[in-house]
Structures are given as structure tokens and as C-alpha cells.
Backbone as CSV, one residue per row, in Angstrom:
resi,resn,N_x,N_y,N_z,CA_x,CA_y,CA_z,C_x,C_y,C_z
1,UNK,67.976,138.758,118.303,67.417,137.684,117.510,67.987,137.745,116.091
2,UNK,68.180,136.520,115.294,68.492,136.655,114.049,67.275,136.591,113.292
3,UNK,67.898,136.679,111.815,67.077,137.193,110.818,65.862,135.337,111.321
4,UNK,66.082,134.518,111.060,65.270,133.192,111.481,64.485,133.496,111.940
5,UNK,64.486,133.556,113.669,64.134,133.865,114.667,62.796,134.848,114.547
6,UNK,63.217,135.819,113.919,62.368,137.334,113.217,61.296,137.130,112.612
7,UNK,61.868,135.837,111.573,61.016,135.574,110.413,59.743,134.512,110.859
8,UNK,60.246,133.681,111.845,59.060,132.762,112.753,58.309,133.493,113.054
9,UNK,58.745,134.435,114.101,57.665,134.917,115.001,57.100,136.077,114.197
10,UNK,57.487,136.588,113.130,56.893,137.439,112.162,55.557,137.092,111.680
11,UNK,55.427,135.500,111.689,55.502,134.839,110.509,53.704,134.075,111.700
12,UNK,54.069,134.278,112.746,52.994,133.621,113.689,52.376,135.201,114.266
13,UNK,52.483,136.418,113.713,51.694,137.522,114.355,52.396,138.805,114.788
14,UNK,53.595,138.118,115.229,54.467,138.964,116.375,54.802,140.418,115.293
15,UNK,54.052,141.446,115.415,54.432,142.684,114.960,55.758,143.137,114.969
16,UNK,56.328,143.280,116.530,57.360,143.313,116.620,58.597,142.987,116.107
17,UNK,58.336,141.497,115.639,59.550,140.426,115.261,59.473,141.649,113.503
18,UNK,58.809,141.903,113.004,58.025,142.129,111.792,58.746,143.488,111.966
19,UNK,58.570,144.623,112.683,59.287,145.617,112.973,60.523,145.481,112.393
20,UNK,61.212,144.680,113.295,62.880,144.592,113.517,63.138,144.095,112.258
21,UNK,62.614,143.411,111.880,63.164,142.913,110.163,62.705,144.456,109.471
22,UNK,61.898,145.142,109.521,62.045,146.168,108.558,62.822,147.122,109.256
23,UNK,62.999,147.151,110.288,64.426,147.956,110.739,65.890,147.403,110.394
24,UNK,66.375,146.392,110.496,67.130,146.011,110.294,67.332,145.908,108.534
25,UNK,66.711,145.775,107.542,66.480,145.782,106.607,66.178,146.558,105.586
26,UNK,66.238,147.571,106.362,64.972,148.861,105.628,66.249,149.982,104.327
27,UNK,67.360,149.843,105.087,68.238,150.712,104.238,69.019,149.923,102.616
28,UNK,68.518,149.012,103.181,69.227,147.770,102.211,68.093,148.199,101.233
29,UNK,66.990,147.451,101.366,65.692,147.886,100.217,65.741,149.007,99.885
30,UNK,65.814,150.418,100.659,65.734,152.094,100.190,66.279,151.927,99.094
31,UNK,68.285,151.723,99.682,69.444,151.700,98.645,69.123,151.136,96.842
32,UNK,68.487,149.655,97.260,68.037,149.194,95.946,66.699,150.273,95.001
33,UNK,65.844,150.439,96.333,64.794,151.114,95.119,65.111,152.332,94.479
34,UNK,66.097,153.012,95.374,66.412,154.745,94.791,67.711,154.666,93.342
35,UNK,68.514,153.164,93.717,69.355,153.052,92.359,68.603,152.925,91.420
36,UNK,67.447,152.350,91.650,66.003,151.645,90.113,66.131,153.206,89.663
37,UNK,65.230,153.545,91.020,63.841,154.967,90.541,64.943,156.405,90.466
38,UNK,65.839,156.669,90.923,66.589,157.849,91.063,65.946,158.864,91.792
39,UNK,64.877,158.391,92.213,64.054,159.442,92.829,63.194,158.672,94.445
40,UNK,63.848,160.035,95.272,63.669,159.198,96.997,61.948,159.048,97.450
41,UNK,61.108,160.060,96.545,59.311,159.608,96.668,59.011,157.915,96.008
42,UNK,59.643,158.138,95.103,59.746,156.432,94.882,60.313,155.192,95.400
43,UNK,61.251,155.945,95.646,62.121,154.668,96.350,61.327,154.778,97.679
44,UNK,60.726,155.622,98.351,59.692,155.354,99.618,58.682,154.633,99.193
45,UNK,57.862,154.756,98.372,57.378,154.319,97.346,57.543,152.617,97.489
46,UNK,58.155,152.340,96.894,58.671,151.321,96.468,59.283,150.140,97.923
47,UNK,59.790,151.065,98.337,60.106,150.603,99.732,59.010,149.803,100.687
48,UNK,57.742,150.724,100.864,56.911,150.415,101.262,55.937,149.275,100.980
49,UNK,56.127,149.519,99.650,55.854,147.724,98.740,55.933,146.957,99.454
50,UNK,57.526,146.934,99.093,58.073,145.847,99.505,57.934,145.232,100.876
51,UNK,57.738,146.092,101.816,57.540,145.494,102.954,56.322,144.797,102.653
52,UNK,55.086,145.758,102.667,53.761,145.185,102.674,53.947,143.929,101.778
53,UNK,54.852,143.486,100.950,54.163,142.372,100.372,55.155,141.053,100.963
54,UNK,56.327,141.450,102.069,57.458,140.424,102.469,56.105,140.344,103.632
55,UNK,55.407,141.217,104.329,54.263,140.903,105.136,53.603,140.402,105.138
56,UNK,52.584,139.895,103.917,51.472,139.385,103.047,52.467,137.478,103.116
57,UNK,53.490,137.566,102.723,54.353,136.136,102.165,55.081,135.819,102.932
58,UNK,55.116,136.575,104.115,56.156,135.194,105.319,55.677,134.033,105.148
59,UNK,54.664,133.756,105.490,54.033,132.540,105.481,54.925,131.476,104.635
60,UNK,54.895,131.986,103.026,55.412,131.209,102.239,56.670,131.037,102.003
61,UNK,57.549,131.685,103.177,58.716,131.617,102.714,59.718,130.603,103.307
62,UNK,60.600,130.259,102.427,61.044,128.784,102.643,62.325,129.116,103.446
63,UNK,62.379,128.421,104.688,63.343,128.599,105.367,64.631,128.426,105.062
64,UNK,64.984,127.132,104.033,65.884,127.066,103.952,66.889,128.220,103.112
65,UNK,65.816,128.801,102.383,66.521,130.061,101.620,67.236,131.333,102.695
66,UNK,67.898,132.113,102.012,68.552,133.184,102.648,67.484,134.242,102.583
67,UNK,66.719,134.222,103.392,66.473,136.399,103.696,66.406,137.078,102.767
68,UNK,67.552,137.547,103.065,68.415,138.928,102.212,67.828,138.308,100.905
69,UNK,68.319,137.294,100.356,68.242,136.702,98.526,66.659,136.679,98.254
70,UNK,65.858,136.318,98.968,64.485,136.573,98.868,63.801,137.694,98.751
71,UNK,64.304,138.650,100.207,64.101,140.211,100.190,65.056,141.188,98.978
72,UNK,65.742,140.718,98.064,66.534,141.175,97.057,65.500,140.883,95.519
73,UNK,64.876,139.852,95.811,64.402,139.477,94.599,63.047,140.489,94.749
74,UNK,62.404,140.541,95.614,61.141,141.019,96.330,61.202,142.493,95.916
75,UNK,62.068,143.083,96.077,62.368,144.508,95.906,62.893,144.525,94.326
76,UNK,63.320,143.870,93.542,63.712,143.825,92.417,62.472,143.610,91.577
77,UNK,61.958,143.234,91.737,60.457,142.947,91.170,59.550,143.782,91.462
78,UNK,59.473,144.493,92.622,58.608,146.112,92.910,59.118,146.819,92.036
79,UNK,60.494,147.025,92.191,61.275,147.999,91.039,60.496,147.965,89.642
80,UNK,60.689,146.756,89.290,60.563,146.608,87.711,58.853,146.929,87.569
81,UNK,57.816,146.750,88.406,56.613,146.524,88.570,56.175,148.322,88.814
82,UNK,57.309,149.237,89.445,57.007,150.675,89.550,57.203,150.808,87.914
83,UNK,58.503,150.768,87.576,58.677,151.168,86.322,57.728,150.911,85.044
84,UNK,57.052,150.024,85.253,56.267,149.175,84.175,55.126,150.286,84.776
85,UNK,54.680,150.869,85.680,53.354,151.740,85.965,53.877,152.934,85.735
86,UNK,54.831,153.592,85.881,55.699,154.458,85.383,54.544,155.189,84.087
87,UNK,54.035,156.622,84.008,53.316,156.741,82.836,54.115,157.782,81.641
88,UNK,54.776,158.388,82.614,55.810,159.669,82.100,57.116,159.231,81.763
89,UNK,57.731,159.810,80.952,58.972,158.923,80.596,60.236,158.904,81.092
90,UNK,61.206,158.384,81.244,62.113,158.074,82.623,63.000,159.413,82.917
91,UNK,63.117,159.651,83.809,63.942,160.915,83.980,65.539,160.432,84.616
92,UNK,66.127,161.273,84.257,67.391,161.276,83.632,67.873,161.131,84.955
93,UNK,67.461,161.941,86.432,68.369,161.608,87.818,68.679,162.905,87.907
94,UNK,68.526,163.212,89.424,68.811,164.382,89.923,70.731,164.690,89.974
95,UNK,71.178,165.448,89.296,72.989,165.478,88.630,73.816,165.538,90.229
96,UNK,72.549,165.766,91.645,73.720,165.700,92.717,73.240,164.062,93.620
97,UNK,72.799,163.490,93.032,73.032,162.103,93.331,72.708,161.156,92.000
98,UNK,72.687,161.256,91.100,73.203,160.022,89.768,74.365,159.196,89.977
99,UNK,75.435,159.481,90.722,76.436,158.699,90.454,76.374,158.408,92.180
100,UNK,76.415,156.846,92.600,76.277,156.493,93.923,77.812,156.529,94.693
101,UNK,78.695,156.213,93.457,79.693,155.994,94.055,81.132,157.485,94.005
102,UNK,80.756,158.495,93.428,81.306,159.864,93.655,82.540,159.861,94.696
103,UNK,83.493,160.380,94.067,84.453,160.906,94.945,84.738,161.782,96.556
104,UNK,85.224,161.256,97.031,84.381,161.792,98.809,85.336,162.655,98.742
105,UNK,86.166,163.791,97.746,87.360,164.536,98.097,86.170,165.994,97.716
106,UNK,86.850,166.972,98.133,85.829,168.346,97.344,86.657,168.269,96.287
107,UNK,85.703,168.700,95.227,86.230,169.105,93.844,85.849,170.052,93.694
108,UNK,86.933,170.772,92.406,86.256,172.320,92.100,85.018,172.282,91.700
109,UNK,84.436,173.928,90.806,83.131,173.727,90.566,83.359,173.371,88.932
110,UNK,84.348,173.303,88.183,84.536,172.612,87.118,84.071,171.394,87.014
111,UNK,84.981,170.414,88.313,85.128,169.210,88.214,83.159,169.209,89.072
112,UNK,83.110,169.802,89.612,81.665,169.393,90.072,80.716,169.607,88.626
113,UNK,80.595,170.514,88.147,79.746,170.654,86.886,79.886,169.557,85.887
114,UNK,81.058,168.898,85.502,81.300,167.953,84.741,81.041,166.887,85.290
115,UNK,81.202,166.433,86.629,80.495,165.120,87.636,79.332,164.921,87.393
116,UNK,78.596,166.120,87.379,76.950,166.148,87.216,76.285,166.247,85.970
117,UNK,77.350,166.522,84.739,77.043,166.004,83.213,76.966,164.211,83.084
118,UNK,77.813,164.236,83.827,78.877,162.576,83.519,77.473,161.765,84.296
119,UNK,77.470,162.259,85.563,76.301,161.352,85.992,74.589,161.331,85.187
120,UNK,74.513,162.655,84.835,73.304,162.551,84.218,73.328,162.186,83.152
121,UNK,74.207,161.637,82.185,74.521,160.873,81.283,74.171,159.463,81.208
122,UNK,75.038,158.941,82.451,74.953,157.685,82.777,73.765,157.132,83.339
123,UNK,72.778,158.073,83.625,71.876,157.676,84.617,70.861,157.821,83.793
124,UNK,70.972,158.785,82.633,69.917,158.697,81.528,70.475,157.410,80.460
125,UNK,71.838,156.974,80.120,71.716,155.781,80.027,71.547,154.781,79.937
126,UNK,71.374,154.263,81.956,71.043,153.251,82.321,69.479,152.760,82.218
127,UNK,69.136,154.037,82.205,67.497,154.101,81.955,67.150,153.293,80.758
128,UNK,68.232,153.824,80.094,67.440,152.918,78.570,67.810,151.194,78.314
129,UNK,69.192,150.575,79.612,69.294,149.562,79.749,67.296,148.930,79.534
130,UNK,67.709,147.152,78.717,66.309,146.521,79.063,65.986,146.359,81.087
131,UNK,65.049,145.920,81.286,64.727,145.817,82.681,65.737,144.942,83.616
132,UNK,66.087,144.065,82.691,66.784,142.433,83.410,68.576,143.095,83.106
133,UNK,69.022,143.603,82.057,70.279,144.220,82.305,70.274,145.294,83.113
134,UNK,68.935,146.224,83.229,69.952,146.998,84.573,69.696,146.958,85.690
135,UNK,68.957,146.014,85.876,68.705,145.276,87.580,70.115,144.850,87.761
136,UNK,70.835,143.874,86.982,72.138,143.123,86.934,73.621,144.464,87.396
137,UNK,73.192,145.041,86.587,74.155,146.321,86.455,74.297,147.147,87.486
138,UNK,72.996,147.194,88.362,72.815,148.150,89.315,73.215,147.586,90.609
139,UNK,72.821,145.619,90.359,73.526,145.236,91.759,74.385,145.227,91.525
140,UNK,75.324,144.972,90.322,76.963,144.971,90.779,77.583,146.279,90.957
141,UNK,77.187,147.040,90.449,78.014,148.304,90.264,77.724,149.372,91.064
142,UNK,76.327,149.416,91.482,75.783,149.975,92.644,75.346,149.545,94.306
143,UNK,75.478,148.498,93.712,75.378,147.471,95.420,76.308,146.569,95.596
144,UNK,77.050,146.468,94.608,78.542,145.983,94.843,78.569,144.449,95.191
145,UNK,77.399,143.656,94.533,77.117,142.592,94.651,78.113,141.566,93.663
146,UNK,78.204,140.501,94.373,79.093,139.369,93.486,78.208,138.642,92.494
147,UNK,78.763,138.182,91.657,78.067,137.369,90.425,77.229,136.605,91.169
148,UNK,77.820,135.701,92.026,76.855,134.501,92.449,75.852,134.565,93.804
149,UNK,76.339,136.047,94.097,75.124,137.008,94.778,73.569,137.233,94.088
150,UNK,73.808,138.277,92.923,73.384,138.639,92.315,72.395,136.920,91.485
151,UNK,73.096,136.434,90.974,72.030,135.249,90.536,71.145,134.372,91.863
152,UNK,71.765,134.667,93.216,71.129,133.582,93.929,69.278,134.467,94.090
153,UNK,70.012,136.188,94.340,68.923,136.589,94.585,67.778,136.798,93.184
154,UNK,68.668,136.558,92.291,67.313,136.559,90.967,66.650,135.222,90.477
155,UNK,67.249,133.973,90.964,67.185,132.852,90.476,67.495,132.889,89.277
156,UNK,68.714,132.929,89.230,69.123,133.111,87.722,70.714,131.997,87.364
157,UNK,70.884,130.886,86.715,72.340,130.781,86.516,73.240,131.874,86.616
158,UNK,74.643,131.510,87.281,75.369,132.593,86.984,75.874,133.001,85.855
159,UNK,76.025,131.922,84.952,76.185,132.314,83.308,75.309,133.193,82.876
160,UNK,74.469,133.172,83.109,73.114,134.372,82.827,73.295,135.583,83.326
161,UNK,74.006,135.639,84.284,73.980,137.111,85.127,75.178,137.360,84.462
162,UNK,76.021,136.645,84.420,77.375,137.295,83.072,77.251,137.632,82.018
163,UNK,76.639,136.782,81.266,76.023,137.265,79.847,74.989,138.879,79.988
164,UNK,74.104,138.627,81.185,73.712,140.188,81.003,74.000,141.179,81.891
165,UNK,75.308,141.296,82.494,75.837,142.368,82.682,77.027,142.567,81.792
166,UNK,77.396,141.522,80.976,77.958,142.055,79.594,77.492,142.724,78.547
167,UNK,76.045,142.095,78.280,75.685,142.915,77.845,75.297,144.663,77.816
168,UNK,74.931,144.374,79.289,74.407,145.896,79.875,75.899,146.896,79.630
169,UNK,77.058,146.324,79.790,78.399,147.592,79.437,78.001,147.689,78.350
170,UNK,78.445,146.641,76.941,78.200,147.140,75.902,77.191,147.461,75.493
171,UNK,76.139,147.787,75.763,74.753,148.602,75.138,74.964,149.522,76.189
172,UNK,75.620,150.049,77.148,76.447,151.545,77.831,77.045,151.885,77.239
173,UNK,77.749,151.431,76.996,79.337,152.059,75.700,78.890,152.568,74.703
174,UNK,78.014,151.954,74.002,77.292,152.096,73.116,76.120,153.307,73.046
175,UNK,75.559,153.500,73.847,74.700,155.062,74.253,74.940,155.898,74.180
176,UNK,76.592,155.347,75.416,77.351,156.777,75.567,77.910,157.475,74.543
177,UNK,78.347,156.464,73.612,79.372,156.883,72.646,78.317,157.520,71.661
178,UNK,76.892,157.295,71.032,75.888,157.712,70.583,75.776,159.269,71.271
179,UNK,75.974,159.378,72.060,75.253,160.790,73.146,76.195,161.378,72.388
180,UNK,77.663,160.709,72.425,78.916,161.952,72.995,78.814,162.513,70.875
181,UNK,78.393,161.474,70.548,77.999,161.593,68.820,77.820,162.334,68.796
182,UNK,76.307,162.340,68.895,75.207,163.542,68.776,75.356,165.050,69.154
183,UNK,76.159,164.783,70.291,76.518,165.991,70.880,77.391,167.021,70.106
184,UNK,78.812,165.948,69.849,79.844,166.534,68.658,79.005,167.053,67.546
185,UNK,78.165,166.673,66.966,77.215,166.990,65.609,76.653,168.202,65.975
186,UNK,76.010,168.249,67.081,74.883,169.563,67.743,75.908,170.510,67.804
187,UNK,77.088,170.713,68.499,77.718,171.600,68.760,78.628,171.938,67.594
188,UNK,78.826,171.445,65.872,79.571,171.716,65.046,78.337,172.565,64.124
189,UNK,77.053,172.410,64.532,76.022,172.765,63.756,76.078,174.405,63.947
């Protein structure tokens, strides 16, 4: 059955149909919530949301839309909705998964120790991105989403999703280059 098909009979009781969409679906949402949260109790977390509330809103959901762009926005909005309950302040990312996209070669333990600076850098970073730049940032660069991906599933112009994943590099560049500051200063002290 396709995603349609799923979503009818989801949508009239059928558990099952309801199943298979969170099977079929389920790694896609993980992927998004663990790039938010950096952390896999949350992204279960978060995951679980999301289902329960695509469960609660079949009903309302408009056929003619895409799925995926609905279930993208759905999970993007749990994200931002964990973080906003969030009471402790953001943690920086575990240094052996911060960076999603890592080199699949072995590296020494140099180049591994410096991978896991570089990522916990970036991942403490991204943290400090606003909410709406690093949602943007995280689908392109971590979910490898296209501009006019990325806006269908936020309802957003695509001029908008350009403007703030431009922004989101330069207020990165900008952190980083602050960190690598601070750092030079700490270590001349």
C-alpha cells in the first residue's frame, strides 16, 4: 500500500494501516529528532510525539498535501516544542556522534581526537543557532534536503529558507571564529 492508501485507512481506525506508516516512517522522524536533540532518549522522546500527535490529526490532514512535508513539519515543531521545555541548558553533543556526516575511512587517534573537538564545537554552535535557522540548517546539511524541500515542509517561501540558512552560516562562522578567539586568548594566558 502507499503512503495514501495508509493514511485512509489510518485515518478510518485501521491500526494496522497506522503501524506501517510508523514503520515505514519511523527512521526518517528518529534521524530529524536526534539532529535537533543530539541525544537518542530524546529523539525517542520526541519521536514518540510525533507519532501520537500524526495519530490524534489524520483526520485533518489534507490529502492533497505530501506526507513526508506534513510529517517533516510535525516533527519540526516537536523539536522546537522539546527544546522550548528543555530546563537545563543545551548540551554540546556526545563528540562520537556530533558530526552526522564523518568520514567512513579509520582515522588515527589524532585525527579522531580532533574530529571530536571539531564536532563538539559545531554542535555546541549550532545550539546557539535561533530555533528557525537551525531547523533550516539541519535539514540541509544534515538531511540533505533541497531548498524547495525544506520550505514546502515548513510552509515557508523559498526566499525565506535562503535568507535563513544564510544566515545560520554566518552566525556559524561567526561563533566559531569567537570560540577559536577565546581559545587563542585562554591558551596565551
Amino acid at each position: 500500500m502507499d503512503d495514501a492508501q495508509l493514511i485512509s485507512a489510518a485515518a478510518n481506525g485501521n491500526r494496522a494501516a497506522f503501524q506501517a506508516l510508523v514503520e515505514r516512517h519511523r527512521s526518517l522522524v528518529y534521524r530529524v529528532a536526534y539532529q535537533f536533540s543530539g541525544h537518542h532518549h530524546d529523539a525517542d522522546d520526541i519521536a514518540q510525539e510525533v507519532f501520537l500527535k500524526v495519530y490524534r490529526s489524520l483526520g485533518r490532514f489534507r490529502r492533497e498535501a505530501q506526507f513526508t512535508s506534513w510529517l517533516y513539519r510535525i516533527a519540526m515543531n516537536a523539536c522546537i516544542d522539546h527544546r522550548r521545555r528543555e530546563t537545563a541548558a543545551p548540551a554540546s553533543g556526545d563528540p562520537e556522534t556530533a558530526l552526522a556526516n564523518r568520514p567512513t575511512g579509520e582515522p588515527g587517534p589524532e585525527a579522531r581526537a580532533y574530529a571530536g573537538q571539531l564536532g563538539q564545537a559545531l554542535q555546541a554552535a549550532i545550539d546557539e543557532l535561533p530555533p528557525r535557522q537551525r531547523l533550516v540548517f539541519v535539514m540541509r546539511h544534515f538531511e540533505d534536503l533541497k531548498l524547495i524541500e525544506i520550505a514546502s515542509a515548513l510552509g515557508l517561501a523559498e526566499g525565506t529558507v535562503k535568507r535563513q540558512l544564510h544566515a545560520a552560516v554566518h552566525r556559524l562562522r561567526r561563533i566559531l571564529r569567537d570560540a577559536r578567539l577565546a581559545e587563542g586568548q585562554s591558551a596565551s594566558m
